[in-house]
C-alpha positions in Angstrom: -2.9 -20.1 12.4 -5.2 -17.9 14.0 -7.3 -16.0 11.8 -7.3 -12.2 11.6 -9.9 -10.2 13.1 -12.2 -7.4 11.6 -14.3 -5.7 13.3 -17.8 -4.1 11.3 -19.2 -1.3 12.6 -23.4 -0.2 12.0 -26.1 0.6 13.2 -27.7 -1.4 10.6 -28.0 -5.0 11.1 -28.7 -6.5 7.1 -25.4 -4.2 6.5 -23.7 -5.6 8.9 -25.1 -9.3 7.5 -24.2 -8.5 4.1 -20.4 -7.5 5.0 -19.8 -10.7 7.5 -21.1 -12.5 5.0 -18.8 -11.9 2.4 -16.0 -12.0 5.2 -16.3 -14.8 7.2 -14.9 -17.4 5.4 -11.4 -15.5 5.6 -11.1 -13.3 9.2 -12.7 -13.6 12.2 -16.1 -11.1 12.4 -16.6 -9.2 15.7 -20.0 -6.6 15.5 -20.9 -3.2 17.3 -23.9 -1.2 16.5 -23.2 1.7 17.2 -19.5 3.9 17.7 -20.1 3.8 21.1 -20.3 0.1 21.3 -17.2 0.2 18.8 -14.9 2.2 21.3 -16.2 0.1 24.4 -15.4 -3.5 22.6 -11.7 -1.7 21.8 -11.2 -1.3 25.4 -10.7 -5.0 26.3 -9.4 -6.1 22.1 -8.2 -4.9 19.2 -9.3 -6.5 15.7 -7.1 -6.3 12.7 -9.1 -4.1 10.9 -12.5 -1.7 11.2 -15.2 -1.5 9.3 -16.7 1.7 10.0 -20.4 3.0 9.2 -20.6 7.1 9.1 -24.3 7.8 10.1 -25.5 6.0 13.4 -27.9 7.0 16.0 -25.1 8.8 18.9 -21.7 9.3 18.2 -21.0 9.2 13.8 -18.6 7.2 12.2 -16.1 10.2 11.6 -16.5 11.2 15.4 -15.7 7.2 16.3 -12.8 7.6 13.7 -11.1 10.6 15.5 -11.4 8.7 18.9 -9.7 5.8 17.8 -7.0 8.0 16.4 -6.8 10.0 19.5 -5.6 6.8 21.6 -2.1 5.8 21.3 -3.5 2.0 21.9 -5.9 2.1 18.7 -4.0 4.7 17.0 -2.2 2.6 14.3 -5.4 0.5 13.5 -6.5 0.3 9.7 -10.4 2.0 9.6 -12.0 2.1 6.3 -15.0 4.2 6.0 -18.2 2.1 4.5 -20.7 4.4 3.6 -23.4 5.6 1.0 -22.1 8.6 1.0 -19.5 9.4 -1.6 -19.5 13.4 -2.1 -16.1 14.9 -2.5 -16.7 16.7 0.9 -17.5 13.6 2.8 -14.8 11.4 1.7 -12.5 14.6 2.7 -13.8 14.6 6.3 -13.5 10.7 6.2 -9.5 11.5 5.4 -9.4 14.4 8.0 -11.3 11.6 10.8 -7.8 9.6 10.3 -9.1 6.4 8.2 -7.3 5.0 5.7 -9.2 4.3 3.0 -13.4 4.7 1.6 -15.6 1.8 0.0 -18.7 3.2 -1.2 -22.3 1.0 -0.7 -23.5 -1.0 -2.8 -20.9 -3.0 -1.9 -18.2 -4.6 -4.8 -17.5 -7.8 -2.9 -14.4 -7.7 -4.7 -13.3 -4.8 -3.9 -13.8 -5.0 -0.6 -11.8 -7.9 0.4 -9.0 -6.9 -1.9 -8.8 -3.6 0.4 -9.3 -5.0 3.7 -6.6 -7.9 2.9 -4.2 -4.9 1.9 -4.9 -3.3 5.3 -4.6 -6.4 7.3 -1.9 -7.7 5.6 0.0 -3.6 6.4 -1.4 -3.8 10.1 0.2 -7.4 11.0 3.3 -6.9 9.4 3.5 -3.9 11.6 2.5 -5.7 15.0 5.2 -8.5 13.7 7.3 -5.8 13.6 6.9 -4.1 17.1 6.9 -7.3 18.6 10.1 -8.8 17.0 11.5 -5.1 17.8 10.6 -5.3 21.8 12.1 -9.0 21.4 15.7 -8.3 20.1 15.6 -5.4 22.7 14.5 -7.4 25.4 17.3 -10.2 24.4 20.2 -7.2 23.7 18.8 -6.1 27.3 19.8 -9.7 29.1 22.8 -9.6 27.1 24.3 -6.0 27.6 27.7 -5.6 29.7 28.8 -2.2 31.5 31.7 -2.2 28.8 31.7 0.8 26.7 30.7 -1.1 23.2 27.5 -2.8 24.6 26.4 0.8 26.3 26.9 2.3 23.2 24.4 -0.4 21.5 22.4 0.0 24.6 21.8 4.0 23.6 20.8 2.7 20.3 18.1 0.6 21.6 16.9 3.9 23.6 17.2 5.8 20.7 16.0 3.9 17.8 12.3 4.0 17.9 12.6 7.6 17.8 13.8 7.5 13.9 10.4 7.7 12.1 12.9 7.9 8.4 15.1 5.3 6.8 18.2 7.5 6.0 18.4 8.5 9.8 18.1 5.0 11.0 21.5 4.4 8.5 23.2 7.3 9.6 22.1 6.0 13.3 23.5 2.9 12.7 26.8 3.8 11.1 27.3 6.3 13.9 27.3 3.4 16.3 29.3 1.5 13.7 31.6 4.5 13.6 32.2 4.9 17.6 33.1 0.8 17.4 36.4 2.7 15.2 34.8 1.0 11.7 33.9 2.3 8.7 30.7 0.8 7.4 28.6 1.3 4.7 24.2 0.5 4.9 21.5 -0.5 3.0 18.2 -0.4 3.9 15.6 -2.3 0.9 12.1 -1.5 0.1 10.0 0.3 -2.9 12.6 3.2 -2.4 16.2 2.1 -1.2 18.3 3.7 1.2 21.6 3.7 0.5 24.5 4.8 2.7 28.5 5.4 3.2 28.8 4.6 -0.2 28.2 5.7 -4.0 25.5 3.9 -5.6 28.1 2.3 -9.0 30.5 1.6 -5.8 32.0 -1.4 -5.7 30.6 -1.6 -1.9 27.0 -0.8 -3.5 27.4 -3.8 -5.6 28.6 -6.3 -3.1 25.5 -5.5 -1.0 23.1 -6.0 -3.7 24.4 -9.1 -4.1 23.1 -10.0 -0.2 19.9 -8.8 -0.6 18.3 -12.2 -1.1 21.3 -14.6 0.8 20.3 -17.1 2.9 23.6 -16.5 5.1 23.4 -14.1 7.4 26.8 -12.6 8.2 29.7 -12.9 6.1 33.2 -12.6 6.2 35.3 -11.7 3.6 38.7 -10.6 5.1 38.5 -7.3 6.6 35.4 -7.2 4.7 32.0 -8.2 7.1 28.6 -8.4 5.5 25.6 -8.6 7.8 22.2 -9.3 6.5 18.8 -8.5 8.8 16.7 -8.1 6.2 15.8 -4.9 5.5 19.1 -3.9 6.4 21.8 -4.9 5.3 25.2 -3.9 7.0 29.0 -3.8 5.4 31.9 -3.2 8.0 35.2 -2.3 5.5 37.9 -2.8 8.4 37.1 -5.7 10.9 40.2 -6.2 13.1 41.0 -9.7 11.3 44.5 -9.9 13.1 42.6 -9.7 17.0 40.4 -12.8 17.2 38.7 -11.3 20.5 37.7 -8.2 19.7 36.6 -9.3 16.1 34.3 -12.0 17.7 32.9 -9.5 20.0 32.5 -6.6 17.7 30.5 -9.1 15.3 28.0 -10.3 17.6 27.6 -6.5 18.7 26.9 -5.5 14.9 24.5 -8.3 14.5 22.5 -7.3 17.3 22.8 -3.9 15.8 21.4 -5.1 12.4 18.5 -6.8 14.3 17.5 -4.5 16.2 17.7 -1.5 12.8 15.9 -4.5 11.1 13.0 -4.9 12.9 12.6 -0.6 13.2 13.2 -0.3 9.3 10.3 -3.1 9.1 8.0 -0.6 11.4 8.9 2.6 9.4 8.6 1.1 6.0 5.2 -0.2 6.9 4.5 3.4 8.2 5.8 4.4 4.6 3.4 2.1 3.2 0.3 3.0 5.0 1.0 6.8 4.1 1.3 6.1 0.8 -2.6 4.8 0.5 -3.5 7.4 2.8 -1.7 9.8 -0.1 -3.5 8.2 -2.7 -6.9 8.3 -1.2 -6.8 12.1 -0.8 -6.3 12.1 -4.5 -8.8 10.5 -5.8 -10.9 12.7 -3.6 -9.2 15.9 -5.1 -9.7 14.2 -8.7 -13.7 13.8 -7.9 -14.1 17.3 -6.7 -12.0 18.6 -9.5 -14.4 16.7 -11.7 -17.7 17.4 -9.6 -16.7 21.4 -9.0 -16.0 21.8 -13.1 -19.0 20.4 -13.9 -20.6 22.7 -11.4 -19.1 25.7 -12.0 -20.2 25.0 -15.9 -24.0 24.9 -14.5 -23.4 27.8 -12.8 -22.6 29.9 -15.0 -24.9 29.0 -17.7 -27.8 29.9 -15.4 -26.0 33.3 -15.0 -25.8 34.0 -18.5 -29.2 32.8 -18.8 -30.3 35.2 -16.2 -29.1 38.1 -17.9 -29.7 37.8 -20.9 -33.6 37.1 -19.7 -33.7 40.5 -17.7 -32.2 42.4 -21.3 -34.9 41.1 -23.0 -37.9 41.2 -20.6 -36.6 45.4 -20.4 -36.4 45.6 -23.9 -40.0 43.8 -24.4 -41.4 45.9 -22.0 -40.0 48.8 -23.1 -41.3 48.1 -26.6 -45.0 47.2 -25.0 -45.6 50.9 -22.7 -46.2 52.8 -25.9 -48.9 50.6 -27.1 -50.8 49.8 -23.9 -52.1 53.6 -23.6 -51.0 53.9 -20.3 -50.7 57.2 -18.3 -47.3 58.5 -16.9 -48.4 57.0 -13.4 -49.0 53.6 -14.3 -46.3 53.7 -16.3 -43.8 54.5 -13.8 -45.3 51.8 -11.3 -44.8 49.0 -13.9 -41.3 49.8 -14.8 -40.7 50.2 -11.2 -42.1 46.6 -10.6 -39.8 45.7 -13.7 -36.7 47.2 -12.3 -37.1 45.2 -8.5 -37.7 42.4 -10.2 -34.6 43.0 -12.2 -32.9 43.7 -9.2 -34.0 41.1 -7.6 -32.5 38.5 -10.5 -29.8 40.5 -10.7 -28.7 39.7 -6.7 -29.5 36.1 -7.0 -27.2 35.8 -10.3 -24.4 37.0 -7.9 -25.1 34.8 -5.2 -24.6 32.0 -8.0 -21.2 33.7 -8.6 -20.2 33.7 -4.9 -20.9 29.8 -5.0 -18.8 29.6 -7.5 -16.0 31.3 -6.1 -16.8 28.9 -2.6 -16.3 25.6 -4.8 -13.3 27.0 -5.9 -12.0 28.0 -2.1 -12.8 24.2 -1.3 -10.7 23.1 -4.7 -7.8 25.2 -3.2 -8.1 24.1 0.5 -7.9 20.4 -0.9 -4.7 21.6 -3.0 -3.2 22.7 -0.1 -4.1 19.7 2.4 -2.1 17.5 -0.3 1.0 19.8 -0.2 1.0 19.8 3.5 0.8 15.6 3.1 4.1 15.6 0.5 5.7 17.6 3.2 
């Protein structure tokens, strides 16, 4: 089996040794130096997975991150982010380039080929996916008739990669199930199951769980038809038991039906999957700023209160010192006048500190509101 391809991206060549090195043995190392070199190596292959440097001479990492993203070729490709930068801010504009996840240098050998075998292992099942997706279509295709049945499975096929959500691929499938004249009922597995046309203490619920790990794929159980593409997992309640014909034909319809929702649900819960890190990463970037910006904020406004109560008692030192220093009403007035600028002066940059404040905060609330707009 061919091994899977990464591809490590920097201008720096001991950084790139250092991550081949502790690579190689497992995936197949391809090099750029530079992004430029990156996006021009992507034109004729794809790897599995990107290693991606931020600061290089011409085009940065982020920059090379938002071009990948930009074409629908490369779009889908797993990029994590390998830098020595690890600032709240940059791991945010890392997220906002489009990569998927952040390893920090010096490098935890560990840790990174636990992460890039998570990512690879995301990205192939997806191409497995597409490709077993464009298969069964390409086989329903060859096998499609003019009758009214097939054309309906046929709009499916058109339709289906379209659904971006498991609960409309179900409803999509029992709608076709539905204009066959059969009332079905669908389950889609994963980390969050979809279930469909039925209650989930149903006895219907309960004979599909049952098929979730069967070897058989289609079952018959009087009117009763289970077919299993895993994900999916399809029940017809009323096959037409007493017409031979059209019960023959309307099962191999629904089994190309299953295979074909199979193979999207695959695509969408891999989608689902990749999301989900995506989700994750941004908070433990909002967790580190929360952290970072408290701790700031703290600093802050210490150094305020320090800076006020230094200018109450240099004035009230000062104050205390002009009636013993003898001096005349003119000299007087120039030092307190050089007292009160420099007071001034103090007192503007002790606002300045607050406005900073308040700016760490705006960045807190921008971050609070990129995660809502993710959930949604």
């Amino acid at each position: 089996m061919t091994q899977p391809q990464v591809m490590i991206v920097d201008d720096a060549e001991d950084n790139r040794l250092v991550l081949s090195s502790l690579l190689e043995s497992h995936y197949q190392i391809t090099e750029a130096a530079s992004g430029e070199e990156c996006l021009q190596l992507l034109s004729s292959s794809q790897p599995d997975l990107i290693l991606l440097d931020i600061s290089m001479p011409g085009i940065s990492g982020y920059d090379t991150c938002v071009s990948i993203r930009k074409n629908p070729q490369t779009a889908s490709l797993p990029i994590i982010f390998v830098s020595a930068k690890d600032s709240p801010e940059e791991r945010l504009e890392g997220f906002e380039a489009g990569a998927n996840d952040y390893i920090t240098k010096p490098i935890d050998g560990q840790t990174l080929l636990d992460k890039v075998q998570h990512y690879i292992r995301l990205s192939i099942d997806k191409k497995d996916a597409l490709n077993q997706s464009r298969e069964a279509m390409n086989v329903a295709m060859e096998a499609m008739t003019s009758s009214s049945e097939l054309g309906q499975i046929i709009q499916f096929v058109k339709e289906v990669q379209s659904i971006s959500k498991a609960p409309s691929l179900a409803a999509a499938v029992m709608t076709v199930a539905s204009q066959f004249g059969l009332n079905s009922s669908v389950l889609i597995t994963g980390p969050k199951p979809v279930l469909m046309g039925c209650s989930n203490d149903s006895l219907e619920s309960r004979l599909m769980e049952k098929f979730r790990e069967a070897e058989q794929r289609i079952t018959h159980l009087g009117v009763r038809t289970v077919i299993r593409s895993s994900p999916v997992i399809l029940l017809i309640k009323n096959m037409p038991a007493g017409d031979e014909a059209r019960y023959g034909r309307l099962k191999d319809h629904l089994a190309v039906l299953a295979d074909i929702a199979a193979d999207r649900a695959k695509s969408i819960l891999a989608d689902a999957m990749m999301e989900e890190q995506r989700v994750q990463f941004l908070k433990e970037v909002i967790a580190l700023a929360e952290l970072n910006i408290d701790k700031t904020s703290k600093e802050i406004q210490d150094y305020s209160d320090t800076v006020t109560k230094t200018m109450s008692n240099m004035l009230s030192e000062l104050e205390g010192m002009l009636f013993s220093l003898g001096l005349d009403d003119d000299q007087e007035k120039k030092l307190m006048a050089l007292a009160n600028s420099t007071t001034d002066k103090l007192e503007e940059t002790s606002q300045r500190t607050l406005e900073l404040d308040a700016k760490l905060s705006n960045i807190l609330e921008a971050l609070y509101e990129l995660m809502e707009n993710q959930n949604h």
